[in-house]
C-alpha positions in Angstrom: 20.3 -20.0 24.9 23.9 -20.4 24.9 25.8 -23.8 24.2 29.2 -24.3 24.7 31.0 -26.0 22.1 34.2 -27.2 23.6 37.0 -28.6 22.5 35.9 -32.2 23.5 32.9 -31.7 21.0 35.3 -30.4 18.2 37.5 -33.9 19.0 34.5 -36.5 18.5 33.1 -34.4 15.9 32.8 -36.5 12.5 33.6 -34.1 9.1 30.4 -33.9 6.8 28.0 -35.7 9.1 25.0 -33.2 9.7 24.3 -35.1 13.0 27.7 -35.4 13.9 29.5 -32.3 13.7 30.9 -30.6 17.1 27.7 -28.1 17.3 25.2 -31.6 17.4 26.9 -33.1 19.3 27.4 -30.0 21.8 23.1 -29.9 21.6 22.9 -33.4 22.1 24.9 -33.4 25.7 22.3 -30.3 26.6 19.3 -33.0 25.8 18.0 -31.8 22.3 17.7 -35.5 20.2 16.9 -34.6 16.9 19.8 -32.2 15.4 21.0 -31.6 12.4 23.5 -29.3 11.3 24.0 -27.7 7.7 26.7 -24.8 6.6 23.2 -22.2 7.3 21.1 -24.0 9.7 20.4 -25.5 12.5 17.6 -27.7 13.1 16.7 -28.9 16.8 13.6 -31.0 17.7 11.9 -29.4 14.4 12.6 -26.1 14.9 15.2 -24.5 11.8 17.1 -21.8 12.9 19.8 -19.6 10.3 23.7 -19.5 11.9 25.8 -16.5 11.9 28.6 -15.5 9.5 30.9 -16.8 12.0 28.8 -19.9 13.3 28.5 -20.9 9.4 32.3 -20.6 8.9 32.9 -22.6 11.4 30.8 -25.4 9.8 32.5 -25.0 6.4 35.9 -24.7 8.4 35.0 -28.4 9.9 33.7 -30.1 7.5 36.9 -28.7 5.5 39.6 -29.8 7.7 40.6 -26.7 8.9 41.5 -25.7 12.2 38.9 -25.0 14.5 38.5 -23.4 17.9 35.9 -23.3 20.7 33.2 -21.2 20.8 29.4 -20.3 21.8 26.7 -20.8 20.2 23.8 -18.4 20.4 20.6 -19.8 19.5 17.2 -17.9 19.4 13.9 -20.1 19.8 10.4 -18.6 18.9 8.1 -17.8 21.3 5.2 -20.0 21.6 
C-alpha cells in the first residue's frame, strides 16, 4: 500500500508526538484510527510494521527540526 505524505501532512505535523507526526496523520486521512509512529516503526490498527533507512530518517529529521520533504510511504501488511 502506498500513502502519500504530502506537504500538507508535513505542515500540521506536531514534532515528537507519535500520533501526530506527518506519516499519522497521512494514515489517518486514508481511514486507519489507531497510529502511532516511532523512529523504527509503524503501528496501524495493531499491526507493527519496521520503516526504512530512509522512512526512519525522516522521522528523526522531523522530530529534529530539520527540513523535510514529501514522500511515499511503502507499507507491507501480512497476509491473513
Amino acid at each position: 500500500m502506498k500513502i502519500q505524505v504530502t506537504r500538507k501532512h508535513i505542515k500540521a505535523g506536531k514534532m515528537g508526538r507519535m500520533t501526530l507526526c506527518p506519516i499519522a496523520l497521512a494514515l489517518k486521512e486514508r481511514g486507519f484510527e489507531n497510529v502511532k509512529i516511532t523512529t523504527e516503526t509503524v503501528e496501524v490498527d495493531g499491526a507493527e510494521l519496521t520503516l526504512s533507512p530512509s522512512e526512519a530518517k525522516f522521522v528523526d529529521d522531523f522530530d529534529s527540526g530539520k527540513p523535510v520533504k514529501p514522500f511515499v510511504l511503502h507499507l507491507r501488511f501480512a497476509q491473513a
